[in-house]
C-alpha angles and dihedrals in degrees: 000000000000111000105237106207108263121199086240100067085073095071105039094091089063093045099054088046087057094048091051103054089035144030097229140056146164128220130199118187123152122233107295099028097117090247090132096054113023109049108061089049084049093066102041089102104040106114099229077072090066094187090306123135128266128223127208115177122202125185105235127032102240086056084051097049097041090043092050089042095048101053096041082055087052090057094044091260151113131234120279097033102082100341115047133174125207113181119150107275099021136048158158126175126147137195095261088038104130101163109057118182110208141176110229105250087066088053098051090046081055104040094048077054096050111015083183099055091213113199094028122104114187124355108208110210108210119199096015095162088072085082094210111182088245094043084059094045092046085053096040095053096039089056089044093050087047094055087045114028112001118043091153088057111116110223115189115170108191124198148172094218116004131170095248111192090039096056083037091059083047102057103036099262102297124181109289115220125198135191133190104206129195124328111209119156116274117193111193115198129192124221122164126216136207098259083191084066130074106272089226098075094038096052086046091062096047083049099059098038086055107063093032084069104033136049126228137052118316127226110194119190126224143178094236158323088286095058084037091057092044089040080056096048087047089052093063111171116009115194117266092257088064123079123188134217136171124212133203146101099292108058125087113278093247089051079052102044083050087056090052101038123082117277124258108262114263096041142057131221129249108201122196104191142155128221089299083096098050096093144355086039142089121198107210112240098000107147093154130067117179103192121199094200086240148116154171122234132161110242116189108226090205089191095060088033087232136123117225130195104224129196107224132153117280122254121255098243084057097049082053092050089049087041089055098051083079095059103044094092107022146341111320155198126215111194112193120209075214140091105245092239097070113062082076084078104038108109114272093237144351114270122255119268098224096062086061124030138080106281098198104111082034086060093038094053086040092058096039087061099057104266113104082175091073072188096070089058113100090248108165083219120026117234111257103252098223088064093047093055086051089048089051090047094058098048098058091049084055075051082230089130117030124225097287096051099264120142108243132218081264092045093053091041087047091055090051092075123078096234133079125282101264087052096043095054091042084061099045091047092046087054091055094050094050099254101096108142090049091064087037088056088042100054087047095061087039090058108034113061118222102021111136096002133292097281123154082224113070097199080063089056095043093054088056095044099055091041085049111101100176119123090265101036082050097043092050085056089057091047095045087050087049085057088041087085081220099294113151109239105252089201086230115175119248078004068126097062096030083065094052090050098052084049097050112024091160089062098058105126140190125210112257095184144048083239106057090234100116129044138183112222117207088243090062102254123123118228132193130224136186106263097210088059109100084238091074084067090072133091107208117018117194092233119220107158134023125173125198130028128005094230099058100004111175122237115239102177123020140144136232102249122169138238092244083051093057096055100040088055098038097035088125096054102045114097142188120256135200108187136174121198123195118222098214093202090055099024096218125125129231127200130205129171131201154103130327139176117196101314099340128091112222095189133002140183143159122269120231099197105027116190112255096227082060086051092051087046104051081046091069097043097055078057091054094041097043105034126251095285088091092071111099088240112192126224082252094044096050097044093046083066095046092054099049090051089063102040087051084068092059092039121027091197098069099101109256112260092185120137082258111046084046092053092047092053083039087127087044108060112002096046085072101052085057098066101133099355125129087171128056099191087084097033108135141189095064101131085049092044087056093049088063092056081050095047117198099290093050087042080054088048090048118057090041093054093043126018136192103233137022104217117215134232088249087057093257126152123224134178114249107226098212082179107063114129084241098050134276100346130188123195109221140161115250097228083069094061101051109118098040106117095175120052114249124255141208136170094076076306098308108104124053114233113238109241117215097199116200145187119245086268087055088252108151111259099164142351115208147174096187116042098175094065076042097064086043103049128019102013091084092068094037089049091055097051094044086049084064101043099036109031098161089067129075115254104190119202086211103037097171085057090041124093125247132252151162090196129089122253086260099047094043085053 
């Protein structure tokens, strides 16, 4: 094959410079420049090589299998001879291979079974910019193995775009290479949509339009296989000079080499991809993207312990990446579903990966190399903390790390198998339990996309894929069988959803409703199905994937599982229950017992006989659920409270009565008023409950701070309101304060007592919070009017010099 002159030759000569005085580089090339494929042939012959291998890891597999292809057809070759590819389902690696393209999560299998990576001279990380959780740990643990064990080994992450001075700190200020690529015209046009509409029918028309008006092969994006396959169905008939493909991960390898080829002459291509072709590829005669502004991207919600594929709107490195798919081979046009003034707004970049995913292979892997402080690791960004104790969390409950932290045998064996840690556990406990190939099939259509349809109901899936014969269908089987352990399949029947189960105990759900539409998982979360799927027939479905909220998710794969598998595989985590629930109109108690897993109750029943200690218990627990108004509080009891609300503002030592601080003691003082109670309307014993809370010194505080009753000058006794809107407040006849001179205090004399001052007939006349300026002022004209209505009563001019009296002017005579 005749070498065609790439951007990127121009620059060799510096980077091999670079590699020869150090051990580190960056390099910069825009799409187009010839990075992916011309490097790692470029340094096969430096002598600091020395006949070693050389790894170049790609993020995606068919990256890894077109980059491989294309430079062993640069060297007259085939793959697998000097340039091999080993991906999971897919490779081809001789015994003289010494340029091996590889996806991450291969490298990082290899490199926990050999951290120093003998036999291997320089990894080159591509697209480094994409920030995938395992790019970040490649790069993480390579660094790591370099400062410990490797300081010869060569490290080169590319890029398009990537974030220069933070990867230079990283990497201790290496040389920095540049290229400029090639510079063919780009024309970018606007055109808005109608975000209200489907994005299918939209992105068809622009389609068409497009390559009505422009010449070349087209290259549409697209979230996603589901809006490909519907693209697809709103095209209708193309002419007979286009030809369409569609591109992503799910399709067979030679589907996906025709997508990526030249077109026949006489005809152009019509590509609907994801974001596969966004980097590491080039499509052969595209002069034409049509982008759609979306994209797929998997998002953890940490507090449904599920990860969710969301549909957001692309970053704007990666609409200049698509954009710039049009220019590599010849003059292009990008045309944009999107008004041009908004790109202003689209996101940078995409997140890392690492701030949002689930961490849990990422901590595995961690621990298993030797770093139980995932911060130590040279991460560019350090994982969120919060998601690594979840991550710990769920580890030890896979009882791959036991309680201190340690990785155990399961854990080790766990981290052996290329899949994450739910899937691998699911394999290694099916094989235990004798249904081995089932999970192993199971893991397959969980992990490659596509395989067996798109169904809701996996044992749908599982029946096309094994009647599939095509090479991936056929490839995943060999892989499946690799996972096996080398277990024969049985063909039992629901082994299937045996297996899901085993993967994802906590998404076991039972059936709520006659329709199938809602459903209660174990975990406590509640998940949605379409009732018109067969699966809503079920009663219990074994849950693998839900997509949406995490308060009604919608479950996307699941399995019929029944009711005698459940317990069969759960038979260690179901447990008994007595419980006693209060009916707060009636007041009574009932009591059932039975069986429950995880938040759903298996059998029921009600107990005849319930323990006391379960009735005292679902008492309190009405309290706690409903508040303590349903507590038979008595007028000394309130007011006791009240009292000792306002004296704790005088005094911050009295112990705090509040609804709060009760609830929160709820076990201390109200538990033994319960001995021997199933009803709470005649409970007792309250006022003196709350004494004890006081204890004898804030009993003390608290009647001299706030006492019960203001006694008159008459000798009178009235009750003190320590709940009036205007403070403590007592009710009381003028006549039986003649004689005070000075207003009455509370609150250790700190606070005025509101006087409610009333006629003979305890009508209000005046209420007061400084008698004396009473007796002064006002009383004179208030005096006057009561003389006429009340003559019997004395009436004093001078009511602070007058006696005082209850009586009438007759009876006091």
């Amino acid at each position: 094959m005749n070498r065609s002159a790439l951007p990127i030759d121009d620059v060799l000569p510096q980077l091999l410079h670079a590699l020869n005085e150090g051990t580190r580089a960056l390099l910069i090339a825009p799409p187009g420049a010839g990075k992916t494929t011309r490097v790692a042939p470029a340094l096969l012959n430096q002598r600091w090589l020395d006949g070693r291998q050389l790894l170049l890891l790609v993020p995606r597999r068919l990256a890894a299998r077109s980059a491989a292809e294309f430079m062993a057809r640069e060297l007259g070759q085939e793959a697998g001879a000097t340039i091999g590819y080993a991906t999971r389902l897919d490779s081809r690696v001789g015994k003289a291979s010494r340029v091996i393209v590889m996806t991450h999560g291969v490298y990082l299998a290899r490199l926990q079974a050999d951290p120093e990576l003998a036999g291997v001279g320089a990894v080159l990380f591509d697209e480094v910019h994409e920030r995938s959780l395992d790019s970040d740990l490649a790069l993480a643990l390579t660094l790591d193995a370099a400062e410990g064990l490797r300081p010869d080994l060569r490290i080169v992450p590319m890029s398009a775009t990537l974030d220069g001075e933070r990867f230079a700190r990283l990497l201790g200020d290496p040389p920095r290479i540049e290229s400029q690529g090639r510079s063919h015209p780009l024309t970018l046009l606007h055109q808005g949509r109608d975000s209200a509409q489907r994005i299918e029918p939209q992105m068809a028309a622009a389609i068409r339009a497009a390559l009505r008006d422009h010449d070349g092969s087209l290259l549409a994006f697209l979230p996603g296989m589901a809006e490909i396959e519907r693209t697809a169905e709103a095209l209708g008939n193309l002419p007979e000079t286009v030809i369409l493909h569609r591109l992503h991960g799910a399709i067979d390898p030679a589907q996906q080499r025709a997508a990526l080829a030249p077109p026949k002459p006489g005809t152009r291509k019509l590509v609907l991809a994801s974001a596969i072709a966004e980097t590491s590829l080039t499509l052969d005669d595209v002069r034409i993207v049509v982008d759609s502004g979306l994209a797929r991207r998997p998002r953890y919600d940490r507090g449904a312990g599920l990860t969710r594929l969301v549909t957001e709107r692309a970053s704007r490195a990666a609409a200049t990446q698509r954009a710039g798919r049009a220019a590599r081979q010849a003059p292009g046009v990008a045309i944009r579903l999107w008004e041009e003034a908004a790109t202003a707004s689209l996101p940078a970049h995409d997140p890392p990966e690492i701030l949002v995913a689930d961490l849990t292979s990422l901590l595995l892997t961690c621990h298993l190399w030797g770093e139980t402080d995932v911060a130590r690791l040279p991460f560019l960004d350090p994982p969120p903390p919060a998601a690594l104790a979840e991550a710990r969390s769920r580890l030890q409950r896979l009882h791959a790390l036991d309680d201190d932290g340690r990785v155990t045998a399961h854990g080790r064996a766990i981290a052996a198998i290329p899949l994450e840690p739910r899937l691998a556990h699911m394999l290694l406990e099916a094989r235990r339990r004798g249904f081995g190939p089932a999970a192993a099939e199971a893991a397959a259509l969980l992990t490659e996309r596509g395989i067996g349809g798109n169904d809701a109901d996996l044992e749908v899936r599982l029946r096309r894929w094994k009647s599939d014969r095509g090479p991936r269908a056929e490839a995943a089987r060999r892989m499946a069988g690799r996972w096996a352990g080398g277990q024969a399949d049985r063909q039992a029947g629901q082994d299937l959803a045996r297996a899901i189960a085993l993967a994802f105990p906590d998404r076991v759900s039972r059936r709520r409703d006659s329709a199938g539409e809602h459903w209660q998982s174990v975990g406590g979360r509640g998940f949605r199905l379409d009732s018109s799927s067969p699966l809503a027939r079920s009663e219990w479905l074994a849950v693998a994937e839900v997509a949406g909220a995490a308060s009604g998710a919608r479950i996307m794969s699941a399995a019929a599982i029944t009711l005698d598998q459940v317990e069969e595989l759960f038979s260690d985590t179901i447990h008994g229950f007595a419980e006693v629930r209060f009916d707060p109109t009636s007041g009574t108690t009932s009591a059932t017992r039975g069986r429950r897993l995880g938040r759903i109750k298996l059998s029921s029943a009600p107990d005849p006989s319930p323990d006391q200690a379960a009735i005292e218990a679902g008492l309190i627990d009405a309290v706690r659920r409903h508040g303590l108004a349903i507590l038979p509080w008595n007028g000394e009891a309130t007011a006791l409270r009240r009292r000792a609300a306002f004296a704790a503002q005088h005094d911050e030592s009295i112990p705090d009565l509040s609804d709060a601080a009760l609830l929160a003691k709820l076990d201390d003082w109200l538990t033994p008023l319960l001995a021997g109670k199933r009803r709470l309307d005649g409970l007792a014993g309250l006022s003196s409950a709350l004494d004890g809370l006081l204890g004898h010194a804030g009993r003390r505080a608290v009647d001299r701070l706030a006492p019960t009753h203001f006694c008159t000058p008459a000798g009178s006794s009235h009750s003190i309101d320590y709940s009036a809107p205007g403070g403590p407040t007592v009710e009381v006849r003028a006549q039986a304060l003649y004689g005070l001179k000075l207003h009455p205090m509370v609150g250790g004399g700190r606070v005025p007592l509101t006087l409610a001052i009333t006629s003979p007939a305890h009508r209000p006349i005046q209420t007061t919070r400084d008698l004396p300026s009473f007796w002064a002022g006002s009383w004179r004209d208030v005096a006057k009017e009561m003389r006429g209505r009340y003559p019997k009563h004395p009436w004093p001019d001078d009511p602070a010099g007058a006696a005082p009296t209850l009586r009438t002017k007759r009876a006091g005579s």
